[in-house]
N, C-alpha and C positions, 0 to 999 in steps of 0.2 A: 504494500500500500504506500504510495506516492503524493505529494502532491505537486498541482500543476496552475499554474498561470492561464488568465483566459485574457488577451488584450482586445479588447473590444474594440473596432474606430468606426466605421460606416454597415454597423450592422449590431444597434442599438436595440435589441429586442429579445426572450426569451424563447419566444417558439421559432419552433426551426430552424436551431442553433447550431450546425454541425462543431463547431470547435469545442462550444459549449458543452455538447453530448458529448464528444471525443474528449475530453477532460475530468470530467465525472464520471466515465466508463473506467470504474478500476481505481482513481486517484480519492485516497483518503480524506482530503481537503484541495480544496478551489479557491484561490484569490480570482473574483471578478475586477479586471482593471481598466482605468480610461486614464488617457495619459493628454494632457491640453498641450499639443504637440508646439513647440518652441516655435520649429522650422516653418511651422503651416502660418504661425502669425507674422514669422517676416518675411512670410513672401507676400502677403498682404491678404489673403484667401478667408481671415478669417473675419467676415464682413459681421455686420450688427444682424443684419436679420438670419444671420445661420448659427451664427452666436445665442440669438435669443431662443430659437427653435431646438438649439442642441441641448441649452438648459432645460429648457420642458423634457425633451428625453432622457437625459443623465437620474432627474429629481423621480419619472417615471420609472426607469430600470432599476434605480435604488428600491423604490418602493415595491417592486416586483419580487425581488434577489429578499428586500427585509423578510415580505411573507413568507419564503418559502425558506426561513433561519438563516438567510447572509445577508450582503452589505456588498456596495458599491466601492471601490477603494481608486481614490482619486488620484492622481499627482500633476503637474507640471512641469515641462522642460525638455529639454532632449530625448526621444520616447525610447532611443537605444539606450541609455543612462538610466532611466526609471523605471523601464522592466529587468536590466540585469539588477537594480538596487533591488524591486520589488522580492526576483527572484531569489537571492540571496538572503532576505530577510527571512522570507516563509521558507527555507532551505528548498527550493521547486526543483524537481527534476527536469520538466517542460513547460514550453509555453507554445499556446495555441491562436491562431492569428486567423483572419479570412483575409485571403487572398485581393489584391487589386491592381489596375493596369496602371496606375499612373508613373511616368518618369521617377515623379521623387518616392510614390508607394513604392516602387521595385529595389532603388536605393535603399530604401530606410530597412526594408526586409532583408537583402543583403547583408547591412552592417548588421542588423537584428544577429543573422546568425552566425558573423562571424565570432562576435561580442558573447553570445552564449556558449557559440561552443570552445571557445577559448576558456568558460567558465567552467566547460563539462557539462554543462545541458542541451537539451535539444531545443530546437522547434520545430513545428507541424503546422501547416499550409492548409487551407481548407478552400477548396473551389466550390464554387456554387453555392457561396452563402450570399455576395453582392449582385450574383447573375443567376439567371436559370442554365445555361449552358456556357461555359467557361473559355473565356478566348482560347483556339488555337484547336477545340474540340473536331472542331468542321473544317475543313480549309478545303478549297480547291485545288486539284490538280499538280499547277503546276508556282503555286505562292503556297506562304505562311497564312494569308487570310483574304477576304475573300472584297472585291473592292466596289461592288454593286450589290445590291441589299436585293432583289427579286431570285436569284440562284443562292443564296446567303440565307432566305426567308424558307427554300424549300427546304435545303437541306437541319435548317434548324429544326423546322417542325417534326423531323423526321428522326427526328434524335429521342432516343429516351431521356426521361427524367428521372432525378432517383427520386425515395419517398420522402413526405412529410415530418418532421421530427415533431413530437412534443413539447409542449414545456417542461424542465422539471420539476418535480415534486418538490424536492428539498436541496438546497445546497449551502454546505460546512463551510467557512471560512476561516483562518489560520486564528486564533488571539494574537493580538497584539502589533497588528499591521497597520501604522496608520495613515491616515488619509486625511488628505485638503476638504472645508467644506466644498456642498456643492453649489454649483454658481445657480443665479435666480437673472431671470429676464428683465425683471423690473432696474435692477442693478444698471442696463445698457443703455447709451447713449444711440441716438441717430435709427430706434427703433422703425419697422414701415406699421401705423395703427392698428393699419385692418391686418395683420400679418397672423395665420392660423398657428395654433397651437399644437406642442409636439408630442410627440411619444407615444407607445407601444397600444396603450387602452386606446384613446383619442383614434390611432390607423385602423385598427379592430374596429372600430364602432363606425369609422366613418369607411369601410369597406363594407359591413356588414350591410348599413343602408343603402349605399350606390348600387353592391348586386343586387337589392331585394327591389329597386325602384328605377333604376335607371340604364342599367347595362342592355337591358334589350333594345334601346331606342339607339344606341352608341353609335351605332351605323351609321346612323341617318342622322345624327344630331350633333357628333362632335365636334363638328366645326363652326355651331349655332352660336355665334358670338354671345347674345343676349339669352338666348338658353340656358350659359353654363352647365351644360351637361357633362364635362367631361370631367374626370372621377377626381381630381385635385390629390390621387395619393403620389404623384413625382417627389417631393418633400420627403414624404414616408419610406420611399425608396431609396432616395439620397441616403439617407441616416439612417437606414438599413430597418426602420421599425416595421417593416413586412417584407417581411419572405417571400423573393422574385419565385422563385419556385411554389410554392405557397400559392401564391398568387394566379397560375398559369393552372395550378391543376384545378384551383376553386372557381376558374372560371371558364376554362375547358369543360366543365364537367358541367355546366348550363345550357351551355350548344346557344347555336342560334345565330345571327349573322350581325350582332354588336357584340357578342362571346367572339367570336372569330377577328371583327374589327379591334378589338382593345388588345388580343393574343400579338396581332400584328406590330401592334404601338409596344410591346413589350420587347418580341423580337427586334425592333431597332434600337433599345437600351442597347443587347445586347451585342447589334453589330458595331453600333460606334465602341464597345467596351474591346470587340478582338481588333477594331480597325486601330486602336491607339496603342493595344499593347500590343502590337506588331512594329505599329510605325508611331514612336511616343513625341517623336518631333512637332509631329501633328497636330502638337496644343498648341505650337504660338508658329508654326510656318505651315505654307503650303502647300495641303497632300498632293495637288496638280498644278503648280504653277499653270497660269494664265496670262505670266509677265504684265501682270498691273503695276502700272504708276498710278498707286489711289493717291487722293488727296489724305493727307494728314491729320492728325487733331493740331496740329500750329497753322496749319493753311486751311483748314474747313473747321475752323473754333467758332464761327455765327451758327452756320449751321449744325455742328454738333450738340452745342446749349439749346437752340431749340427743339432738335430733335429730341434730348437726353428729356425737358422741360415738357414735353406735349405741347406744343405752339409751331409747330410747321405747317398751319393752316389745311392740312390734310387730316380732319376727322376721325375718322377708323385709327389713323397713326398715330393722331395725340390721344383717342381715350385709351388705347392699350399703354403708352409710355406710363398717362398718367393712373394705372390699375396697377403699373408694375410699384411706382411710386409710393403708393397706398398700401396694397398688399404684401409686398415684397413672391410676387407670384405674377405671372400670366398666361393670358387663354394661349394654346396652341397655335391657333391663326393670326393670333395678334404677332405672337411669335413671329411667324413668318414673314408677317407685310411688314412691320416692323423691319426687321434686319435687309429685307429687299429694298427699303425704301432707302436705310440708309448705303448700302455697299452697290445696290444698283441706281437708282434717282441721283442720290447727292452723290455716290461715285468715293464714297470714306471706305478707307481700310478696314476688313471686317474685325480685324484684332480689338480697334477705337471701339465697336458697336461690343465684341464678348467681354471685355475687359467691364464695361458700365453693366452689361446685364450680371456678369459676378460680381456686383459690388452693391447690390440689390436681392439680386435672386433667393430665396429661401433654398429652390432646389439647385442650383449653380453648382452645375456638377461638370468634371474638366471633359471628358467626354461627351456627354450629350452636348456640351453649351457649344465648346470648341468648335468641334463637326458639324453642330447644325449651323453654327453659324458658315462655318466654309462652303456645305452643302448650298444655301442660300446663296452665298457669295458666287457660286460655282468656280471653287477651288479645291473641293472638295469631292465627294463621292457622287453627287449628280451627274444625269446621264444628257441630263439637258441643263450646262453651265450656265448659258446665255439668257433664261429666261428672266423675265419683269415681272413683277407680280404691279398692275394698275391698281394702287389704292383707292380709288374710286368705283370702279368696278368691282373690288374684292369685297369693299364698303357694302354695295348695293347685294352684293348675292350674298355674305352672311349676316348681315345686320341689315336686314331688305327693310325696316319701318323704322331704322334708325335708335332703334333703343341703346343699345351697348351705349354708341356714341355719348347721348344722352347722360346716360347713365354717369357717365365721369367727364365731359365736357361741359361744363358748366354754362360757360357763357353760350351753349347750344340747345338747353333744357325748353325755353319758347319757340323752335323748329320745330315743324310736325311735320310729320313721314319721313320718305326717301329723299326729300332736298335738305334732307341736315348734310345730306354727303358733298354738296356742292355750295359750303352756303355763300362762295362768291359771285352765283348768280340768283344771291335774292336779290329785292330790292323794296324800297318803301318799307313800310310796318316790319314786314318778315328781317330785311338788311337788320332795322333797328333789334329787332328779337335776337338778334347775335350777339349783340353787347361788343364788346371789346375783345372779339377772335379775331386772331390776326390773319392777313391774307397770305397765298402759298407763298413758299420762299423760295419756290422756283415753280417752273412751269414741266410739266409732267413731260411735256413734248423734248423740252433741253436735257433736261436730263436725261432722257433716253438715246435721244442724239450723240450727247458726249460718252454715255457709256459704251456705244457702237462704235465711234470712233478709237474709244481706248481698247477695244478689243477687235481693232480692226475688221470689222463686220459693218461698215457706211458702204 
């Protein structure tokens, strides 16, 4: 009988634990650890609204670990330095990690084990706790990973999964290990208001209602701007408080063609997860050069602050900036015209547009943000680089009576219908019902023109 280390980082939860089972299988006592990684805060990563949501999970998995007789055990700093410290205090024989793709995740596991086994301990890797299928599973042919998501989507589905783990019942912790209180959300500075609350119960409860109310309609409605129908667990996913796996086989198992559409939104978690731990450069250069000379944030600072602001006189583009603003979250499609508008219309480097959506984002994850933003850019994995997404048009077909809009553009709230999307051709009564929106900051036609030019397609 042993005991063994559990380092917890992006996978915040009890059920479905593989390292967690793999630890308690056979080990005498368990130290549960979270270590407030030094390196993650000076790279600048760790933003106010991922900060606040991690505390709701940390205070949540304590409170999980107390019921069932342990404890949380916290530290800060170097997370290679605070798990051998950990580990040498509780005399551990191992320590248990999930697996992840990022540059410096792959780094810090490295040192992780050189560090231990220098100590005489081991450590043990678990796949499939932050994916449902583990980079490098599937590959094609003749590469490491697979670089178009439709041959990537079949062979994923076509993969087994392994099973569901439980939570468990009870877990020992060492006496006399101790631990940093745990941080509180109220504590943070530069919070987003409306920003959802975290942790393991909160994901459970808000998955429990999305399947039982909403996932049948998913098909057909998740791009429904003012709908909000789409499930809002990306967060939960981020910080691991549900189980990707978990997740696929609970809603595999409802069938039906939003069960099939949401399988698919899952599936491309986990192709951007093999596209980066194949090619980790990925996060700040580009997977296809396109030889853009984009404009800058020092050469396009008017327009970056309005776009960052929601004031680019483009509707649909200011109420999602300003939802991301509020929430520290946004819808999907916002996502999309959003980042089109800035990397394709105003012609800004896409790094300018992921860099502000991580520095906001709840779920600002280096993979999905990274990629989707490239993908958008078409520098990335799009098979069609070149396209525009018309924020007018994209306005009128998911926010067809102008709600969303509404919804968060204020000075837009006395516009009725589908002319909140143009509202530079009201005029009289209706002009004054705008208030103080400001007019486009460019013309949808120049923009498209100069982006043709910079990619040689005039």
């Amino acid at each position: 009988m042993y005991v063994s280390v559990v380092l917890f980082t992006a996978d915040l939860r009890l059920h479905d634990h593989p390292p967690l089972r793999a630890a308690l299988d056979g080990a005498r006592e368990v130290v549960p650890l979270f270590v407030h990684d030094r390196g993650v805060t000076e790279t600048g990563f760790a933003a106010s609204n991922r900060l606040a949501f991690l505390a709701d999970c940390l205070g949540d998995l304590d409170a999980g670990l107390r019921e069932r007789g342990g404890r949380l055990v916290v530290r800060s700093g170097d997370v290679v330095t605070q798990v051998c410290r950990v580990a040498a205090e509780a005399e551990a024989d191992e320590v248990h990690l999930a697996a992840d793709v990022s540059a410096y995740a792959q780094a810090r596991e490295q040192r992780l084990r050189r560090a231990l086994e220098a100590d005489g301990r081991r450590l043990h890797v678990h796949d499939t706790v932050t994916c449902a299928v583990a980079p490098g599973t599937v590959t094609p042919a003749a590469s490491d990973h697979f670089a178009v998501f439709t041959p990537y989507f079949r062979r994923w589905s076509a993969q087994g999964l392994r099973g569901v783990l439980g939570a468990p019942r009870s877990v020992r912790v060492p006496e006399g290990i101790a631990s940093e209180g745990l941080p509180s959300r109220a504590a943070l500075p530069g919070v987003s208001r409306g920003l959802a609350a975290g942790g393991e119960q909160e994901a459970r409860k808000r998955l429990a209602s999305w399947l039982r109310t909403d996932i049948a309609g998913y098909a057909d409605r998740h791009d429904d701007l003012a709908g909000d129908a789409t499930s809002r667990l990306s967060p939960h996913l981020h910080f691991g408080t549900l189980s990707p796996v978990e997740l696929v086989h609970r809603v595999r198992g409802l069938g039906g063609p939003g069960a099939e559409a949401f399988v698919r939104q899952l599936a491309w978690r986990d192709f951007h997860r093999q596209v980066l731990a194949a090619r980790p450069a990925a996060a700040g250069a580009d997977y296809r050069t396109r030889h853009d000379r984009w404009r800058t944030l020092e050469t396009a600072r008017e327009d970056v602050e309005a776009w960052r602001e929601g004031r680019t006189g483009y509707p649909v583009v200011d109420a999602a900036m300003r939802q991301l603003r509020h929430e520290g979250w946004m819808h999907n499609r916002g996502r999309l015209l959003t980042a089109s508008f800035l990397t394709k219309t105003l012609y800004v480097d896409w790094r300018v547009g992921a860099r502000y959506f991580l520095e906001l984002l709840v779920d600002g994850d280096v993979a999905n943000n990274q990629l989707n933003w490239q993908w958008v850019a078409g520098t990335g994995t799009d098979t069609r680089p070149h396209r525009v997404l018309n924020p007018v048009a994209q306005g009128k077909r998911y926010d067809p009576d102008g709600t969303y809009v509404r919804r968060w553009v204020e000075e837009l709230r006395g516009v009725e219908g589908r002319t909140v999307h143009e509202p530079w051709k009201l005029r009289g009564p209706e002009r004054a019902a705008a208030g103080a929106y400001p007019d486009p900051i460019i013309e949808l036609a120049d923009g498209l023109a100069r982006f043709k030019r910079a990619r040689g397609r005039d």
